[in-house]
C-alpha positions as CSV (number, residue, x, y, z in Angstrom):
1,X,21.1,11.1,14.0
2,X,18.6,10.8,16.9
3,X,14.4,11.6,16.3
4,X,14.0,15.4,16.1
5,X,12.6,17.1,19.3
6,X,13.6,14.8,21.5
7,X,16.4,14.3,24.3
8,X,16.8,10.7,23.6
9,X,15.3,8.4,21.8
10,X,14.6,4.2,22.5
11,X,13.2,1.9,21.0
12,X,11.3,-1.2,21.9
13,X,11.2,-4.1,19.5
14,X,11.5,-7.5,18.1
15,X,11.0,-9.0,14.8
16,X,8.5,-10.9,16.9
17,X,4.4,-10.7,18.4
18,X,3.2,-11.4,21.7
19,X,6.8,-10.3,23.4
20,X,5.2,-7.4,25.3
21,X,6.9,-4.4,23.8
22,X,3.9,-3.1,24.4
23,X,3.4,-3.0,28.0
24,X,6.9,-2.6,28.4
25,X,7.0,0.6,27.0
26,X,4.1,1.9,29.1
27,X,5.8,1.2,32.3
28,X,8.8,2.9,30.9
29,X,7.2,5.5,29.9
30,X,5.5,6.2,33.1
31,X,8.5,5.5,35.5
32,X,10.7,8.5,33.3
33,X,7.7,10.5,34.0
34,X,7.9,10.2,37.7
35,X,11.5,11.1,37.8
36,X,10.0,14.2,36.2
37,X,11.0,13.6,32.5
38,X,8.5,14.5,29.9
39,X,7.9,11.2,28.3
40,X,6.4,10.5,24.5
41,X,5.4,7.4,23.0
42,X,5.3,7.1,19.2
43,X,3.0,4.4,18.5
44,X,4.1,2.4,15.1
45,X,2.4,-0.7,15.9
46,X,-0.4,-1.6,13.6
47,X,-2.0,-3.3,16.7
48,X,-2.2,0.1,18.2
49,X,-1.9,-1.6,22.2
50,X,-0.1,1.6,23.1
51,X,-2.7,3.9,21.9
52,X,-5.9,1.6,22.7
53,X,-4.1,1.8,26.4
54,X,-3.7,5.7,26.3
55,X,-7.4,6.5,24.8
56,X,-8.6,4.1,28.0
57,X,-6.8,5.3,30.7
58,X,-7.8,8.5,29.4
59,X,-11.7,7.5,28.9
60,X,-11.6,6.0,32.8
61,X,-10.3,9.4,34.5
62,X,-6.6,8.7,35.0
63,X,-4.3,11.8,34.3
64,X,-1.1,9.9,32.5
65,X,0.5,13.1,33.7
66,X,4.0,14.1,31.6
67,X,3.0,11.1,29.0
68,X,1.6,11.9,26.0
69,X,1.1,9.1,22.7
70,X,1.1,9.4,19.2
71,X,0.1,7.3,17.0
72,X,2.1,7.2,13.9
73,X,-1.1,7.1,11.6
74,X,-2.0,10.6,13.1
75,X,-1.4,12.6,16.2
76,X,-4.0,11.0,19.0
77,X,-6.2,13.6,20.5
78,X,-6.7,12.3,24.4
79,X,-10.6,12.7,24.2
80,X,-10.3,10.9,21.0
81,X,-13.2,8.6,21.4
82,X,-11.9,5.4,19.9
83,X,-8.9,3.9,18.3
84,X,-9.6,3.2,14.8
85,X,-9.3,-0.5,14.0
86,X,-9.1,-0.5,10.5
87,X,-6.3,2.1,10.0
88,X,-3.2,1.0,8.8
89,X,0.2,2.0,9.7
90,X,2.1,1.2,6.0
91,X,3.7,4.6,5.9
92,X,6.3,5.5,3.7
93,X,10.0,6.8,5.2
94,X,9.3,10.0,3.8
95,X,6.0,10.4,6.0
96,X,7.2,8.4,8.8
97,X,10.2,11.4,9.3
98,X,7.6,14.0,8.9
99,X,5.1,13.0,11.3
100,X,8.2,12.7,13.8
101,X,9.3,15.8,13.3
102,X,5.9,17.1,13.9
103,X,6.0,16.0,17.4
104,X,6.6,18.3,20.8
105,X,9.5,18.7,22.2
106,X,10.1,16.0,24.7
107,X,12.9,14.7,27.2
108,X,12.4,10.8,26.5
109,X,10.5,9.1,22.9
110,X,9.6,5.9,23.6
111,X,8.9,4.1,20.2
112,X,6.4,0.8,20.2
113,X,7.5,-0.5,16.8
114,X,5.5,-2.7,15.0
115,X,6.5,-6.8,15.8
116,X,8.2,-7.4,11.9
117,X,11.1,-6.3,9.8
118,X,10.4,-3.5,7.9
119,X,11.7,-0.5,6.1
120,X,10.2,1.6,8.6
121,X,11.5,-0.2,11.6
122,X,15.1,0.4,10.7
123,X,14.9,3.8,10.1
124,X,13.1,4.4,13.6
125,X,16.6,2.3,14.9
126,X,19.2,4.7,13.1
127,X,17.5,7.2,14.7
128,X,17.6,5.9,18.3
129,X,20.5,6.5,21.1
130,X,19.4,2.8,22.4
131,X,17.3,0.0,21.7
132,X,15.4,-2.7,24.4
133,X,14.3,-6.1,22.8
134,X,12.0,-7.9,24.9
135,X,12.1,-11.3,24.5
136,X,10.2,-14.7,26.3
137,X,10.5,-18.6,27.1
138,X,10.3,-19.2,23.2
139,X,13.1,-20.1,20.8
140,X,11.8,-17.7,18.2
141,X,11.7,-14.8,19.9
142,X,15.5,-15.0,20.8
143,X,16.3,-15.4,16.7
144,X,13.7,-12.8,15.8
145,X,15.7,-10.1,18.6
146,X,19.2,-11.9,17.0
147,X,17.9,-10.4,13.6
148,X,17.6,-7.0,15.4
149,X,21.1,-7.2,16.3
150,X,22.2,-7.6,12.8
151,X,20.2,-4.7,11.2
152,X,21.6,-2.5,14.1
153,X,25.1,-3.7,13.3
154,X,24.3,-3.2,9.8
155,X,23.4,0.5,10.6
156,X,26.9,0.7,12.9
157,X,29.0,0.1,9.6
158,X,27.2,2.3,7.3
159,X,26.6,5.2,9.7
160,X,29.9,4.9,12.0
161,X,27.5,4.9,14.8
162,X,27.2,2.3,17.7
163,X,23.8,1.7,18.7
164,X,23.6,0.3,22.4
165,X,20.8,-2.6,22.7
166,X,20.4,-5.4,25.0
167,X,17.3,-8.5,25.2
168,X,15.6,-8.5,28.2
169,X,13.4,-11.8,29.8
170,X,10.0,-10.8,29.2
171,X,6.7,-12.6,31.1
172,X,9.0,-14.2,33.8
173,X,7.5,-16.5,36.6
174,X,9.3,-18.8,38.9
175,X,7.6,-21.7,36.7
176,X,9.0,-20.7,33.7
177,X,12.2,-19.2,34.5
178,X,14.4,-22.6,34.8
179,X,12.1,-24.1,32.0
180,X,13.5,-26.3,28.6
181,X,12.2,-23.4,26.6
182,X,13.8,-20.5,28.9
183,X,17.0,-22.4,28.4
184,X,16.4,-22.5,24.9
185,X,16.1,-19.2,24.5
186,X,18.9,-18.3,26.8
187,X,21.1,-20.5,24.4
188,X,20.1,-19.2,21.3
189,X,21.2,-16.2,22.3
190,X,24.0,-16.4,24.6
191,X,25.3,-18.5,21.1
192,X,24.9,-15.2,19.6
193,X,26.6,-13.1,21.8
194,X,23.9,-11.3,22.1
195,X,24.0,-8.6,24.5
196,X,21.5,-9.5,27.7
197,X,19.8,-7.4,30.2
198,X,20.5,-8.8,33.6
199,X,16.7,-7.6,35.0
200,X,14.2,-9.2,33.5
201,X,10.1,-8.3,33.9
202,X,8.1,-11.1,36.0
203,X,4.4,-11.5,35.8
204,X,2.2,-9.6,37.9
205,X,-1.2,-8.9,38.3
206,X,-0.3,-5.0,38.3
207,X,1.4,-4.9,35.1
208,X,-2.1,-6.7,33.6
209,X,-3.9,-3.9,34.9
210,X,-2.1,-1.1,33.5
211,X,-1.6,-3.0,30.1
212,X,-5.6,-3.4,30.0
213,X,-6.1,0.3,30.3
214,X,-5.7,1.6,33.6
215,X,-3.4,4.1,33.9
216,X,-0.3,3.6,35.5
217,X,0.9,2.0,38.9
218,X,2.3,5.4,39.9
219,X,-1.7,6.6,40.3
220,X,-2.7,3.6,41.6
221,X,-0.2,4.5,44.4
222,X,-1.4,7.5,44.7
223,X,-5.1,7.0,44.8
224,X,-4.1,3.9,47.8
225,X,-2.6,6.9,49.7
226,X,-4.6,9.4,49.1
227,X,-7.8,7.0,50.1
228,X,-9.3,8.3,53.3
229,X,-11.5,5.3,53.7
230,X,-8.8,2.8,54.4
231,X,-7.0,2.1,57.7
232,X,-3.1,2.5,57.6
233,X,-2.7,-1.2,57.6
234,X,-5.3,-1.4,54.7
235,X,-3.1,0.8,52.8
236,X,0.5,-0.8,53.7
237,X,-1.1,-4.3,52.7
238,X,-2.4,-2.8,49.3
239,X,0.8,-0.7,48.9
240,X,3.0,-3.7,49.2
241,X,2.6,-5.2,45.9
242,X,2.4,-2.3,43.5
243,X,5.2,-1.1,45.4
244,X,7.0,-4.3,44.3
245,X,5.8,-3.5,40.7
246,X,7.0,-0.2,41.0
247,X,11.1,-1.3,41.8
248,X,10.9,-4.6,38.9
249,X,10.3,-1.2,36.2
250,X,13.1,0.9,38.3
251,X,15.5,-2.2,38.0
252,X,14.8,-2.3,34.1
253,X,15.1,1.4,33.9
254,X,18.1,1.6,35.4
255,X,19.6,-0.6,32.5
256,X,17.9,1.5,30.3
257,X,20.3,4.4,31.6
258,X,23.2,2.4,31.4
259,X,22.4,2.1,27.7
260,X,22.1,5.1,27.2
261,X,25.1,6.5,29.3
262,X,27.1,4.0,26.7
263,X,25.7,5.9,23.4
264,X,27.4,9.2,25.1
């Protein structure tokens, strides 16, 4: 049964930290946005990246337009001063479904779940038409998104209902990507047969930006063209690498599509 109110549903996740779901799910959520979708993120990480991002995009002027975040330990206001660091997100199933179902209508829910196995977490998964598991050059990471794959299997035999999802290289630079702990991780899951996203997200200085609270690449393009005080030239050198930014997200939203074309 997909999340109430919404078109369709994805999740972001791994059992395991520090794999950028995060940021991932930012730049998701603003590249269905420019294609005119109306784009929600549920926040259900107790870190709270995706709503400490929102508040501060919010708090330095940029509009976020078609994205709105909630946090699943109450509905974020966007002139909400502050996140609140010492609330918790331990909610029950029975609150986590209502607060969901309190949200807007919506054409895309992105959901940032929290980076551990939980009760929680698997209901947000049997109610998601796909599922993206970013993973990076670290062993762990690739068994942590392996243990994914078998709760979502799990949920396939008890509910009849086949969950697309698919691990995607996270934090990729030409250093790193033919590294002993790239093919480690590579391994551990192509051992798997784990399902693998052939995109993968390299490390740029754009994606930092938006990740540290600066709204989205989309108004950074904008503001670039929009800037009368810079010569054509000025603006085709600046354009060039957000640009770039811009089509690495496309790629990965693409296979994003595919997923969910295969839930239909």
């Amino acid at each position: 049964m997909p999340a109430p109110n919404a078109q369709v549903t994805i999740a972001i996740t791994n059992f395991k930290g520090g794999v950028g779901k995060s940021l991932l799910t930012h730049l998701l959520a603003a590249e269905f946005a420019a294609q005119g979708h109306r784009a929600q993120i549920f926040d259900t990480d107790p870190q709270q990246s995706t709503t400490r991002w929102y508040v501060l995009s919010k708090q330095r002027g940029y509009k976020l337009d078609d994205i709105a975040v909630f946090s699943a330990s109450g509905t974020l206001e966007p002139d909400q001063p502050s996140v609140d660091k010492g609330a918790t997100l331990e909610l029950s199933s029975t609150t986590l479904k209502a607060r969901l179902a309190d949200l807007p209508p919506c054409d895309v829910l992105l959901i940032d779940v929290g980076g551990y196995w939980s009760e929680e977490a698997v209901l947000l998964y049997s109610l998601c038409d796909a599922i993206l598991i970013p993973v990076v050059n670290e062993a762990t990471s690739a068994t942590q998104a392996i243990e994914v794959g078998k709760v979502l299997q799990n949920i396939a035999r008890a509910t009849g209902r086949t969950i697309p999802y698919r691990a995607i290289f996270n934090s990729v630079t030409h250093i790193n990507q033919n590294s002993m702990a790239m093919m480690e991780t590579l391994a551990e899951l192509k051992a798997a047969k784990f399902p693998i996203a052939k995109p993968f997200l390299t490390v740029r200085d754009w994606y930092a930006r938006v990740g540290a609270g600066y709204g989205t690449l989309y108004e950074w393009q904008e503001a670039i063209r929009n800037d009368a005080t810079l010569r054509p030239w000025q603006k085709k050198r600046m354009m060039q690498p957000i640009e770039a930014a811009i089509d690495g997200v496309k790629v990965i939203n693409n296979e994003v599509v595919a997923m969910l074309e295969q839930s239909i």
